[in-house]
N, C-alpha and C positions, 0 to 999 in steps of 0.2 A: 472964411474962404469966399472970395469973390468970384463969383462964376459969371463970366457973361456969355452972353445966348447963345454965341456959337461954338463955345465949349461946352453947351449943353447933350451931349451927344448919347444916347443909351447905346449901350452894344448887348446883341444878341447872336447866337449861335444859329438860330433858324433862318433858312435861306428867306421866306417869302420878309422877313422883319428887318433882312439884312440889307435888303431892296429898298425898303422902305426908309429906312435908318440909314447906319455909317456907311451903307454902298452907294450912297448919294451925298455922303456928308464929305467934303475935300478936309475937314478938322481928320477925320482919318485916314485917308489915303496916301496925306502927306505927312503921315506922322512914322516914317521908318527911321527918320533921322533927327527927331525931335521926343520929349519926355509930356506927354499929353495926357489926359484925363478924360475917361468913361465911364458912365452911370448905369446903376442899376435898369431896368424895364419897371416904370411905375412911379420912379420916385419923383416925376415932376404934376404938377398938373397942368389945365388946358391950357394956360398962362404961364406954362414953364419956368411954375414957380417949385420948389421943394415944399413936398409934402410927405417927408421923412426925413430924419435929425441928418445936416449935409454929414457929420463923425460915419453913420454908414450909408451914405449913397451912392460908393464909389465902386462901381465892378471891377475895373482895374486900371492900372496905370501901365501905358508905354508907348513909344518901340524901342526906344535906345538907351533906357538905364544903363546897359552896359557899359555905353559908350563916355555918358555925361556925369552919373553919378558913382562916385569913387568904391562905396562900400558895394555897392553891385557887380561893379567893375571889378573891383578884387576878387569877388566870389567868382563870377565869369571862370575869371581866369585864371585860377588858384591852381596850387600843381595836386589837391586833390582830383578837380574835374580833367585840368590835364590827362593824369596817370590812368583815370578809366576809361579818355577819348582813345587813348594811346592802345590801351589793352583790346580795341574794341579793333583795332587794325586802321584807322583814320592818318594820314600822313597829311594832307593840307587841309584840317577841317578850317570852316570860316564860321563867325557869330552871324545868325541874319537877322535877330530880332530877341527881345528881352521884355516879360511882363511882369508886374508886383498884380497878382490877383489876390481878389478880399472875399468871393463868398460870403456876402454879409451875412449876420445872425435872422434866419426869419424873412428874408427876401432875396437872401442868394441864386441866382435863376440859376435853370435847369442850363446845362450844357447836351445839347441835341446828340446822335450819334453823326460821327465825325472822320474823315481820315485830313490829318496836316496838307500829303501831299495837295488835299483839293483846293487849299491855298497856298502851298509851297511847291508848287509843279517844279522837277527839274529831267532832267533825259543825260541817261537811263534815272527811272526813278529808284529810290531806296535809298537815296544819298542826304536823306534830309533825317536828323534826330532830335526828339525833344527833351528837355534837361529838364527837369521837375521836382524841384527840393522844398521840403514840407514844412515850413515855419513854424508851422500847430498842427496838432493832429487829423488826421485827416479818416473818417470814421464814417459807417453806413449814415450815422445820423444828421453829420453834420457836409454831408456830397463828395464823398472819397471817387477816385476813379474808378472806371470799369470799363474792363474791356472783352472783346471777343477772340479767345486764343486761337492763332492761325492764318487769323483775316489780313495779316502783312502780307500772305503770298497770293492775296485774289486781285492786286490792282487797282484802279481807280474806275471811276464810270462818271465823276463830274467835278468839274472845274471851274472856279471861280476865276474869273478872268478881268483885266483893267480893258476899261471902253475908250478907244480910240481918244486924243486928245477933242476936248470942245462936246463930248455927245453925253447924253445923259442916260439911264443911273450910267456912275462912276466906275461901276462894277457890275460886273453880271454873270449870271452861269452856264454852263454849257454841259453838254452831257444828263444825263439823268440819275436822280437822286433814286438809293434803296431803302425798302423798308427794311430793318433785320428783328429778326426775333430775339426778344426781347429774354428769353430763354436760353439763348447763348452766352449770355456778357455774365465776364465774375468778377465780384469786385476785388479792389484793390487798397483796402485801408493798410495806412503810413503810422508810425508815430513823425513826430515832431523831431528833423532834422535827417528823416530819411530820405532817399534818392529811386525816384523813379525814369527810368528809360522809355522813351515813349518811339517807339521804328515809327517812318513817317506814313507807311501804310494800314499801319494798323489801327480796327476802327475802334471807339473809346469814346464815353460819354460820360456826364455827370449828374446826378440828380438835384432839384434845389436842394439848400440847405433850410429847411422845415426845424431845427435844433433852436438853439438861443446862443451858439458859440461857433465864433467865426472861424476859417478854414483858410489861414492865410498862406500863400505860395509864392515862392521864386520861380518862376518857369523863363526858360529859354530854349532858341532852336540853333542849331549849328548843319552846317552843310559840309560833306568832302566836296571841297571843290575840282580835285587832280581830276583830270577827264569828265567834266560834268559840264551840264549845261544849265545854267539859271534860267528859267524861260521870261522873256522878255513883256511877259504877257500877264504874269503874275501883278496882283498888285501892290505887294513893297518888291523896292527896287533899290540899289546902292545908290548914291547918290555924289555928288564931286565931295562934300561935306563929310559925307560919311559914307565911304565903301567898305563893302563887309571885311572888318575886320582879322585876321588871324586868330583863332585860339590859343593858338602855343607864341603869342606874342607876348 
């Protein structure tokens, strides 16, 4: 695997890391329509050399498997995921983004608490969903999801936002971040090839994986587009190359 330096990019869920990282790195921001590569937190050293085997350094791959790679694409848009978009009442959902997350064995980082909307902003919110199909198992040990049952109906309070063209960081946040007690969240352990629904307000986190067996995942986000507004301020955006997609296409 050749990596050169400016594919070197770690990605983290924590805002103060994300400033400092991919929300200044353009290898991310321009990657809604492109199939790109992000590393774990640690595996380089000051030299941005690997100092862990590259087989697990890889946090995850994306934004547009859907779009470019065929076995992803088929899953997308299989008339299994169909038939539960369908059941869920969605008449023009659209694909906005597609990840392969790896969870590596022993350095899988934590996933911070979170709601989607604070990167997928749309008006009225609640139109954005996450598709989340569990490759391997997905266990307290090895960083299964958890969430807080309820917290889709308390809204958002901060927003990750794209910074004017030319200004720097590339991204930034607005509104104010909460603490939540950590006494609320339950988890949510998968077997291998089950499906979880993630509403885009609701908050959910992950823990490292501390195990020796990796937690690998398909995730994708889909949007109702019919009466909605994509905010133009988010930082993926459709692009002339690839605008978001159909689901029922």
């Amino acid at each position: 695997m050749d990596v050169p330096a400016h594919c070197r990019v770690q990605f983290s869920t924590d805002h103060d890391e994300q400033l400092k990282t991919q929300g200044n790195a353009e290898y991310f921001i321009t990657s809604g329509d492109q199939v790109r590569f992000f590393f774990e937190k640690g595996v380089f050293d000051d030299r941005g050399e690997f100092i862990v085997p590259r087989e697990r350094s890889l946090n995850k791959i994306g934004h547009a498997l859907h779009a470019y790679e065929p076995v992803f694409k088929s899953i997308t848009h299989s008339p299994k995921v169909q038939n539960v978009v369908k059941k869920l009442g969605l008449t023009s959902p659209v694909v906005l983004q597609s990840m392969y997350i790896f969870k590596q064995p022993g350095i899988g980082g934590e996933v911070t608490p979170h709601q989607d909307a604070t990167f997928l902003y749309t008006k009225p919110l609640g139109r954005v969903l996450g598709v989340w199909i569990a490759l391997e198992d997905a266990s307290l040990q090895n960083g299964c999801l958890w969430f807080i049952p309820g917290s889709h109906n308390n809204g958002i309070t901060r927003r990750m936002i794209r910074s004017p063209t030319g200004t720097f960081p590339l991204t930034d946040f607005t509104g104010r971040d909460q603490n939540y007690d950590d006494s609320l969240f339950v988890p949510a352990p998968v077997k291998k090839g089950g499906l979880v629904l993630i509403h885009g307000e609701v908050v959910h986190r992950s823990d490292a994986n501390t195990s020796n067996t990796s937690r690998h995942v398909y995730a994708f986000h889909i949007m109702e587009s019919k009466n909605t507004q994509w905010s133009p301020e988010n930082w993926l955006q459709p692009t002339e190359e690839l605008p978001f997609p159909s689901l029922y296409t």
